[in-house]
C-alpha positions as a Markdown table, in Angstrom:
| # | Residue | x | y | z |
|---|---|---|---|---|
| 1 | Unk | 35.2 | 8.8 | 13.8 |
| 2 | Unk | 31.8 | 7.7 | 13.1 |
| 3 | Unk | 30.2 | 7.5 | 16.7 |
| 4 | Unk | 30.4 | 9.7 | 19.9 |
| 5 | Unk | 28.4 | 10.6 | 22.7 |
| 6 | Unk | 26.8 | 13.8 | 24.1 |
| 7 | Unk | 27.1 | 13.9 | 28.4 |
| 8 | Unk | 26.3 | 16.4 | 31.3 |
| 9 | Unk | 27.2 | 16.4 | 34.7 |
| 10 | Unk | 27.6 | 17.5 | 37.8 |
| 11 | Unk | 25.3 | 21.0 | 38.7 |
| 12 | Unk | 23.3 | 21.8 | 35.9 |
| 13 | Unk | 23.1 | 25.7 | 34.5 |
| 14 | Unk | 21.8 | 27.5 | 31.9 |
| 15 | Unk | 23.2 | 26.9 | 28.5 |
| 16 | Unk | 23.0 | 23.2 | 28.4 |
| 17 | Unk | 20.6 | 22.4 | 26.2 |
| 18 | Unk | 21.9 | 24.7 | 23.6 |
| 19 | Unk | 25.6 | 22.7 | 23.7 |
| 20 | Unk | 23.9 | 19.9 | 23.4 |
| 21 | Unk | 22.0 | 20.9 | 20.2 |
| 22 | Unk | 24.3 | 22.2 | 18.9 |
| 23 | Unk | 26.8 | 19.1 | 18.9 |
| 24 | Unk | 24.4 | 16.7 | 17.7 |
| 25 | Unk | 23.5 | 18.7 | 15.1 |
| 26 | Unk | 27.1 | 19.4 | 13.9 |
| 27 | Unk | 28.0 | 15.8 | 14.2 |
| 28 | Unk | 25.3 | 15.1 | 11.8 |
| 29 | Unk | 26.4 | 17.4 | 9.5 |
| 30 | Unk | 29.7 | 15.4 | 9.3 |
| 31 | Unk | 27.8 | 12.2 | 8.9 |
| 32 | Unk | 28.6 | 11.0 | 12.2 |
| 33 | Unk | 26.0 | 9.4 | 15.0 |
| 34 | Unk | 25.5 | 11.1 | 17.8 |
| 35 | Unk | 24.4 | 9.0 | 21.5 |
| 36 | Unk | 22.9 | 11.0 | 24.2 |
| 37 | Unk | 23.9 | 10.3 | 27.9 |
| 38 | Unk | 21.3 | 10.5 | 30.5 |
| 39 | Unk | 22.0 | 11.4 | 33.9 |
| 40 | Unk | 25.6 | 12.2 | 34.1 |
| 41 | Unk | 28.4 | 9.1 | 34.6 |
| 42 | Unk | 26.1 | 7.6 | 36.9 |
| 43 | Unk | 23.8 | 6.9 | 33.4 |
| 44 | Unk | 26.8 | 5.9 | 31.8 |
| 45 | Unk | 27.6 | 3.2 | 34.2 |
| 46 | Unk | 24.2 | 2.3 | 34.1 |
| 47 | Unk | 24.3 | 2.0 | 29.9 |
| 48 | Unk | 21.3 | 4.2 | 29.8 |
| 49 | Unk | 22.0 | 6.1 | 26.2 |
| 50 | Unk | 20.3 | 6.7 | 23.3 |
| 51 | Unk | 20.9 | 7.4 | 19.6 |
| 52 | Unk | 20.2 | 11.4 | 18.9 |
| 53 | Unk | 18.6 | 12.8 | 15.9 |
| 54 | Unk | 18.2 | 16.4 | 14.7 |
| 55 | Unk | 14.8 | 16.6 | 15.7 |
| 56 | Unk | 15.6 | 15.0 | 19.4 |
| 57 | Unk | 17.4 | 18.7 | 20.1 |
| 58 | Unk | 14.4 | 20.1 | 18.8 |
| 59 | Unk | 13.0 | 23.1 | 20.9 |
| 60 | Unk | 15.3 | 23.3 | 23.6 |
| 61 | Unk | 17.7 | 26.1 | 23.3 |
| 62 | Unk | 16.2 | 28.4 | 25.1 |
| 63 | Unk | 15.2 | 26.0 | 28.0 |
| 64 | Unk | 17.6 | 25.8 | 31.3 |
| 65 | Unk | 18.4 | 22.4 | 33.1 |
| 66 | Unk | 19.6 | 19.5 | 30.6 |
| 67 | Unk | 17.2 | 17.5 | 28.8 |
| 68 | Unk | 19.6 | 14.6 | 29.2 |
| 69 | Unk | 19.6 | 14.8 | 33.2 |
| 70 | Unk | 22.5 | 14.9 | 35.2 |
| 71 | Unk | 23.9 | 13.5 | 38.6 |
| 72 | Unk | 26.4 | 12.8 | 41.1 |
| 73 | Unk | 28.0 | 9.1 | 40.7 |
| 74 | Unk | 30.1 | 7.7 | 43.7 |
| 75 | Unk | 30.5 | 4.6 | 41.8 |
| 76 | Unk | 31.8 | 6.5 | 39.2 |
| 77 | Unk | 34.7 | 7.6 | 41.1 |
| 78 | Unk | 36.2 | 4.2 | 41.5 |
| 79 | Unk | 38.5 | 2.6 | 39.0 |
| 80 | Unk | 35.6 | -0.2 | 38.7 |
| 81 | Unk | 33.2 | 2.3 | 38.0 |
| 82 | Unk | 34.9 | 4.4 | 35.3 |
| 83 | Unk | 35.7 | 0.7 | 33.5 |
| 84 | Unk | 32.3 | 0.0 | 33.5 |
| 85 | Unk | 31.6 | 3.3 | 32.2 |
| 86 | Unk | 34.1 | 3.3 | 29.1 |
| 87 | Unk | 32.9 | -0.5 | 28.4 |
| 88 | Unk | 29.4 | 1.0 | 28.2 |
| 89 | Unk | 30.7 | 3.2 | 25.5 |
| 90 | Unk | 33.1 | 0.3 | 23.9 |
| 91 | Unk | 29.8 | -2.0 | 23.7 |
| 92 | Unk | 28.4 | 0.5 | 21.3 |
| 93 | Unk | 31.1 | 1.7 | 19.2 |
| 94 | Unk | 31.4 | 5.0 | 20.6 |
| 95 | Unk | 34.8 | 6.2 | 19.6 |
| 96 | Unk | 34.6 | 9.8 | 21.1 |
| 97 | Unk | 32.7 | 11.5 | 24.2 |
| 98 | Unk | 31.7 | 15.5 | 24.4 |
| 99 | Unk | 31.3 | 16.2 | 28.3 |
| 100 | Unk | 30.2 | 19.4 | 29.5 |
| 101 | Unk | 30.4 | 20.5 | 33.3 |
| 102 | Unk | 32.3 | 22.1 | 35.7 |
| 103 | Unk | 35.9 | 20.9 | 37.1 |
| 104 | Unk | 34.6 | 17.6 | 38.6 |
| 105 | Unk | 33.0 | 16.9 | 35.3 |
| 106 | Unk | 36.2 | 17.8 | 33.5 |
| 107 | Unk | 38.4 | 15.6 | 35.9 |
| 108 | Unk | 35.8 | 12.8 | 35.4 |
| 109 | Unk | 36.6 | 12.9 | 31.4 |
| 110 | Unk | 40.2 | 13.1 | 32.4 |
| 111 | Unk | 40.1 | 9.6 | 33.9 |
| 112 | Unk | 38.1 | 8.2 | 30.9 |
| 113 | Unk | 41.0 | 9.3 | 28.8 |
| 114 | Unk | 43.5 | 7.2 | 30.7 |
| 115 | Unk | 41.1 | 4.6 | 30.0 |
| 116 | Unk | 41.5 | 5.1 | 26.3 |
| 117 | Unk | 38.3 | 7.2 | 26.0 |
| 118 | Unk | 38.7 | 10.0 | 23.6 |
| 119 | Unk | 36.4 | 13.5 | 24.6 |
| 120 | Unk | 36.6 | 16.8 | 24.2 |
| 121 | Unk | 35.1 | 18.9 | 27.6 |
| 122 | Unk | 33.4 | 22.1 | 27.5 |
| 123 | Unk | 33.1 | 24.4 | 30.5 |
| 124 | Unk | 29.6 | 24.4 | 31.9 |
| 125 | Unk | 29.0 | 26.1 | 35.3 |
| 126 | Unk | 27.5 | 29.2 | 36.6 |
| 127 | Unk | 30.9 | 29.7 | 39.0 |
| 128 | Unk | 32.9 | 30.7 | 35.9 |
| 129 | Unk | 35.6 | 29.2 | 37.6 |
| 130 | Unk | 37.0 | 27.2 | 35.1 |
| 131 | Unk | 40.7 | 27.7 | 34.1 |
| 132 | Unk | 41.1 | 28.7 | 30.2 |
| 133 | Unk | 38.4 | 30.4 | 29.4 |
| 134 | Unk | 36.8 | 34.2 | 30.3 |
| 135 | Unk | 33.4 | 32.6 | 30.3 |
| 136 | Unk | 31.9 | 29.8 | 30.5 |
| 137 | Unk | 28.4 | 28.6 | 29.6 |
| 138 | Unk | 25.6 | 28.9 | 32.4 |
| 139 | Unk | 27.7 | 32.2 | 34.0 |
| 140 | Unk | 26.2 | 35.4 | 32.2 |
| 141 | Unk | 22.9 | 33.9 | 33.0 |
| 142 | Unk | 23.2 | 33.4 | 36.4 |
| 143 | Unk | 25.0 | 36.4 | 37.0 |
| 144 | Unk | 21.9 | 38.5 | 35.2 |
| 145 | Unk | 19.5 | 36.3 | 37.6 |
| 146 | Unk | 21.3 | 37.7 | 40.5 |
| 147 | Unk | 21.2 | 41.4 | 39.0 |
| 148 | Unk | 17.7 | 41.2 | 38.3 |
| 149 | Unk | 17.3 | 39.9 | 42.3 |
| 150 | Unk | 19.2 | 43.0 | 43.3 |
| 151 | Unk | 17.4 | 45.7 | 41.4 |
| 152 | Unk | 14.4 | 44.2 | 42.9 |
| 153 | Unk | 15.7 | 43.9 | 46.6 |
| 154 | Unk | 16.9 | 47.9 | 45.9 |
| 155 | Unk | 13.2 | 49.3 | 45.5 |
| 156 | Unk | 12.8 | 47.9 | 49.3 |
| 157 | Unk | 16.0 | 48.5 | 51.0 |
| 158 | Unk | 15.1 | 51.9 | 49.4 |
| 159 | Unk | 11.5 | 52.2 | 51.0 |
| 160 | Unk | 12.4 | 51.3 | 54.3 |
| 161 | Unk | 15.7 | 52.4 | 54.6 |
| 162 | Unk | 17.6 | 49.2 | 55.2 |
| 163 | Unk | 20.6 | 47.5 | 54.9 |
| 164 | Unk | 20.0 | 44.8 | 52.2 |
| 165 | Unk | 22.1 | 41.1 | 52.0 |
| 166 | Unk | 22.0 | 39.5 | 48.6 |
| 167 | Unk | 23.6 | 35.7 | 49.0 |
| 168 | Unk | 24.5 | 34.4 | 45.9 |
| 169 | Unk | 26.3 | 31.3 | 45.2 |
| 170 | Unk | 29.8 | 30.6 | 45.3 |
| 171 | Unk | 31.6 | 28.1 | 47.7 |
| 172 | Unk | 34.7 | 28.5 | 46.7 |
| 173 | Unk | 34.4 | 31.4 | 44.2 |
| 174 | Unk | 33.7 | 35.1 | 43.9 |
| 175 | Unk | 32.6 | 35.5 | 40.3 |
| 176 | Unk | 29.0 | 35.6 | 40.2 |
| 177 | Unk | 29.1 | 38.1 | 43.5 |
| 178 | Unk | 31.5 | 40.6 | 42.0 |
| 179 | Unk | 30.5 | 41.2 | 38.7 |
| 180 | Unk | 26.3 | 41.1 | 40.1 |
| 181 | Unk | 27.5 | 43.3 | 42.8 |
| 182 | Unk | 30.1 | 45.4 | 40.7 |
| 183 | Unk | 26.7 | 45.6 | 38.1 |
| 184 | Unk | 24.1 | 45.9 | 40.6 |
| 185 | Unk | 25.9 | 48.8 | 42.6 |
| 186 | Unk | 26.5 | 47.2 | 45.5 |
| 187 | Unk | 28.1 | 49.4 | 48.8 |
| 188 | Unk | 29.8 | 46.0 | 49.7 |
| 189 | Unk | 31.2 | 42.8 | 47.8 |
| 190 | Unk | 32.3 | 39.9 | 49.9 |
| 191 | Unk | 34.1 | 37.0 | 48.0 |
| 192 | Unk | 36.3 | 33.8 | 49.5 |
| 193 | Unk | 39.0 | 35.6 | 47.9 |
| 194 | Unk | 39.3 | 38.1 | 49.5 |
| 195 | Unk | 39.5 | 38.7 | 53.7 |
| 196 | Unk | 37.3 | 41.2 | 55.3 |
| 197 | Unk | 36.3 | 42.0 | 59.0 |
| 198 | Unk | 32.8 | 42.7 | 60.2 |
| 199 | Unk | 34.2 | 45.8 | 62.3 |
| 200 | Unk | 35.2 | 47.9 | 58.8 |
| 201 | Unk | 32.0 | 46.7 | 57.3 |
| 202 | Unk | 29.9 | 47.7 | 60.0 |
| 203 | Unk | 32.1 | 51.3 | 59.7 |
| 204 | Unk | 31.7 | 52.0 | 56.5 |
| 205 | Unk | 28.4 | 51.3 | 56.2 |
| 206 | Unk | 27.7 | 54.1 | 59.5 |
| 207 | Unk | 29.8 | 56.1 | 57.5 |
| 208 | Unk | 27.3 | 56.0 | 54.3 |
| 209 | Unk | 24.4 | 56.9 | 56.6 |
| 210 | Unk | 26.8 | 60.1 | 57.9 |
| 211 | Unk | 27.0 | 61.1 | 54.3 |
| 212 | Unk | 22.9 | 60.6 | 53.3 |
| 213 | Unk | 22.8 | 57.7 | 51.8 |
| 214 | Unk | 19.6 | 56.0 | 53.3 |
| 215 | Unk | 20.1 | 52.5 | 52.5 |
| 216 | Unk | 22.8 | 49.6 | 51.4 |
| 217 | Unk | 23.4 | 46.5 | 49.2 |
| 218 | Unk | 25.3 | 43.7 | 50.7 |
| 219 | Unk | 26.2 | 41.6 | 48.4 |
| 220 | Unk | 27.6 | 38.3 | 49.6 |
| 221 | Unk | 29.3 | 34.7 | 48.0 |
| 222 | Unk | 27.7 | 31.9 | 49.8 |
| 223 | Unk | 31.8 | 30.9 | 50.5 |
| 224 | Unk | 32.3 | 34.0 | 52.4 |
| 225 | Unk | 29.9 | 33.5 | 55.2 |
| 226 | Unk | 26.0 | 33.4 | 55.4 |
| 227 | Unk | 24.2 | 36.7 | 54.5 |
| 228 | Unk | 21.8 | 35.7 | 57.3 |
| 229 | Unk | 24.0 | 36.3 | 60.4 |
| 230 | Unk | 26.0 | 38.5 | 58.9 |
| 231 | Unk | 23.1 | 40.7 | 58.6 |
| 232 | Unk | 22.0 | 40.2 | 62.8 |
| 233 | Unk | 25.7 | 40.7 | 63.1 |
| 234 | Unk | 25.5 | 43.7 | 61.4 |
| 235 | Unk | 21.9 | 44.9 | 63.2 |
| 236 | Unk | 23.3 | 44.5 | 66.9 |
| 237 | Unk | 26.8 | 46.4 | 66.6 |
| 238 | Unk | 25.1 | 49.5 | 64.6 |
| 239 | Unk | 21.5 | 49.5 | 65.1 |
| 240 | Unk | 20.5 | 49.0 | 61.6 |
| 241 | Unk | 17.9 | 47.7 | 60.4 |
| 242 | Unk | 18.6 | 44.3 | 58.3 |
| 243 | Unk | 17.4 | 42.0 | 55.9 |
| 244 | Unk | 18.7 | 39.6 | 54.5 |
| 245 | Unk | 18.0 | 37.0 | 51.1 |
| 246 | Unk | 19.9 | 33.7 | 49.9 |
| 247 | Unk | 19.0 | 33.4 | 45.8 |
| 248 | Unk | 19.9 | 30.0 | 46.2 |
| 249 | Unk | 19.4 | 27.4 | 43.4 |
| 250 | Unk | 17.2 | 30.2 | 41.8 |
| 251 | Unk | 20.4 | 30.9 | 40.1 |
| 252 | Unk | 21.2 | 27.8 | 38.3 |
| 253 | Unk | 17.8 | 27.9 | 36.2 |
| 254 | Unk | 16.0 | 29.6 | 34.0 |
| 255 | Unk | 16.2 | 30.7 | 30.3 |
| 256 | Unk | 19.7 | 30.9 | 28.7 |
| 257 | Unk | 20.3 | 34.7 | 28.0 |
| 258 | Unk | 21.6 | 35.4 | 24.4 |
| 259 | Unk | 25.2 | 35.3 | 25.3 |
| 260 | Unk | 25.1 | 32.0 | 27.0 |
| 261 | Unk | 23.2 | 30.3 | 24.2 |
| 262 | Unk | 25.8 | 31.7 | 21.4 |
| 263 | Unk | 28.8 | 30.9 | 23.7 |
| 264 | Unk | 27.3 | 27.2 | 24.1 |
| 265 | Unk | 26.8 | 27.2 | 20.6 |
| 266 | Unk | 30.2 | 27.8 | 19.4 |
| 267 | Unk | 32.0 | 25.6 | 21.7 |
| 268 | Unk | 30.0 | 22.8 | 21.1 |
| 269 | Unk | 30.7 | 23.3 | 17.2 |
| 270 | Unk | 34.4 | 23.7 | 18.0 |
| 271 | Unk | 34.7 | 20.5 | 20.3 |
| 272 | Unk | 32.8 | 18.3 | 18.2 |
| 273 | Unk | 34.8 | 19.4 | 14.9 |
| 274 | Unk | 37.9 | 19.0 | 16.8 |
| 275 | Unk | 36.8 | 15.3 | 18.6 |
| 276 | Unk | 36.0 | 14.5 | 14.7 |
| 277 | Unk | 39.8 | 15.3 | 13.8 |
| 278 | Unk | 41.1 | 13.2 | 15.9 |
| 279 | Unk | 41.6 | 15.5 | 19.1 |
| 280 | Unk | 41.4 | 14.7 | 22.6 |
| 281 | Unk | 41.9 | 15.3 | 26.3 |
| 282 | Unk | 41.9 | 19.1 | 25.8 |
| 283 | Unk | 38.9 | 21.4 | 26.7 |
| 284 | Unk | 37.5 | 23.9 | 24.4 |
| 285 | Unk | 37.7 | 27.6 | 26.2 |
| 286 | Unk | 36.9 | 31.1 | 25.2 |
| 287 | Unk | 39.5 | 33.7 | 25.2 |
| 288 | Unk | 39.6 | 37.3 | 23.8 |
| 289 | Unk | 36.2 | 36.0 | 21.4 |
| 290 | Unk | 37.9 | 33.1 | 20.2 |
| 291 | Unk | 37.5 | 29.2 | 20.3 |
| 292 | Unk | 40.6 | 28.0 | 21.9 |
| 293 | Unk | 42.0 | 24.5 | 22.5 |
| 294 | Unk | 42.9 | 24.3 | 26.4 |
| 295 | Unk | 44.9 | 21.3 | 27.8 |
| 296 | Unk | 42.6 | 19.1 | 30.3 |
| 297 | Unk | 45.3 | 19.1 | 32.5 |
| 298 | Unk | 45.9 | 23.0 | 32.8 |
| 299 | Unk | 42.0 | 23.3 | 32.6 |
| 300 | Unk | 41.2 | 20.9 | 35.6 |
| 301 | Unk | 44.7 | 21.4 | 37.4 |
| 302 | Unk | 45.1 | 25.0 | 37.3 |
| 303 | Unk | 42.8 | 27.8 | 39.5 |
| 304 | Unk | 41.2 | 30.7 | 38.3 |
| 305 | Unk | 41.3 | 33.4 | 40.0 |
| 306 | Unk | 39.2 | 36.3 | 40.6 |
| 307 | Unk | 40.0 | 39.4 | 38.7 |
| 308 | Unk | 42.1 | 42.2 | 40.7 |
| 309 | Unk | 40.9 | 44.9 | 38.4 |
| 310 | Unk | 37.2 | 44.2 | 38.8 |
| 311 | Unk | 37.3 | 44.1 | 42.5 |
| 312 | Unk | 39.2 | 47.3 | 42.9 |
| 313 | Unk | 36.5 | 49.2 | 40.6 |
| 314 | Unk | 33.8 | 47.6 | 42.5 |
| 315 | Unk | 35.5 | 49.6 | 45.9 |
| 316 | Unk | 36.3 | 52.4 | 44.2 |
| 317 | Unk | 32.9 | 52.8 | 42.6 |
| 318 | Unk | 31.2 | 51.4 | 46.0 |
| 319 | Unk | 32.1 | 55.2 | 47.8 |
């Protein structure tokens, strides 16, 4: 394999930029040319690529976003849309495609591959809630953007004696708010996964006045309701005074920390070592500090779920 092509897509997060670098520079250290993909599939379909060289990745590890660009594509999730997209690559000899994103990303490479498209996927998203791997690039970034938030939010839920609501993101996932909020000693950790009632959390948060404490941290997923009526919610059955912040898309930039750049790194080396021997459809995860091969189907078809463990410390440690 002489030719492939470098993509992002969907959200962008942290860590990008260092994937990227790092497969174009390992391809060319096996001789092979490397294209860059802007803007997601939608820039596929639209043919706008460009050869890579080392110097193109130049200075931009330790920047967040994508230099390529990314972007949603509903053309690219019709049939004649995805044909149009693998011709693209066809036209100019591309023989294998790296794709990083999250699980629409991932299922987008999937139907390339039934095109005859060979790629190799790596998990980029700050939700971490891709199945296969303990981490995945973007997360540990985010996660310390929404700690940082927290410590700040602390020093003035302190001062005035408030009840605090941090709203970080998470539709559909409770990763970045349980480990921030497990981190950032949170009272209370509300996650999609797992059902709560605003009558105990309005209890045990009277309860923690009883015993001295003057103030609390809230810390809520965006999927488990909105941190802003939660918090008058919370104000008009106890009396408490609350505020309440949504981090928002705060979260999905910034400077990669160390362990998202290293973790970028080393997939990106393992995928494009494994697209050059001839693998394909499979995702490159991270398990127990190793590479790992995952199966696009498992990674794309399967759920992860939150872990049981770190939720029950979080309550235990939350008393």
């Amino acid at each position: 394999m002489k030719k492939i092509a470098v993509i992002t897509s969907g959200g962008d997060c942290p860590g990008m930029n260092a994937a990227i670098r790092a497969a174009v520079r390992v391809a060319l250290a096996h001789d092979a040319e490397v294209w860059g993909i802007k803007n997601g599939y939608a820039g596929m379909i639209a043919g706008d690529m460009r050869v890579l060289d080392s110097r193109s990745v130049g200075d931009i590890i330790q920047k967040g976003g994508t230099f390529l660009g990314t972007a949603r594509s509903e053309e690219f999730k019709t049939l004649a849309g995805r044909q149009k997209a693998a011709a693209n690559l066809t036209a100019r000899g591309i023989e294998g495609l790296i794709v990083i994103g999250g699980d629409g990303s991932l299922t987008g490479a999937r139907h390339l591959g039934e095109l005859g498209i060979k790629f190799v996927g790596l998990p980029g998203t700050i939700d971490n809630d891709i199945w296969g791997t303990d981490y995945t690039i973007g997360f540990d970034t985010a996660v310390n953007t929404a700690l940082d938030a927290i410590n700040k939010l602390r020093d003035t839920a302190s001062a005035h004696g408030r009840v605090m609501l941090v709203e970080v993101m998470g539709r559909a996932c409770g990763w970045i708010a349980l480990t921030a909020g497990l981190a950032g000693g949170a009272e209370i950790i509300l996650i999609p996964e797992e059902p709560f009632s605003e009558e105990e959390i309005c209890k045990k948060l009277l309860e923690s006045r009883t015993k001295g404490k003057q103030y609390s941290i809230v810390v809520v997923a965006e999927g488990a309701g909105s941190a802003i009526d939660l918090g008058k919610s919370i104000r008009a059955k106890t009396g408490l005074e609350t505020r309440a912040s949504v981090l928002g898309h705060i979260q999905r930039g910034g400077a990669p920390t160390v362990s998202d750049r290293l973790l970028a790194s080393r997939l990106a080396e393992t995928a494009v070592r494994a697209l050059l021997n001839g693998r394909t459809e499979i995702m490159i995860g991270y398990q127990c500090r190793q590479c790992v091969e995952v199966a696009i189907e498992d990674a794309v078809g399967k759920k992860k779920a939150i872990d049981p463990e770190l939720f029950r410390l979080a309550q235990v440690l939350s008393q």
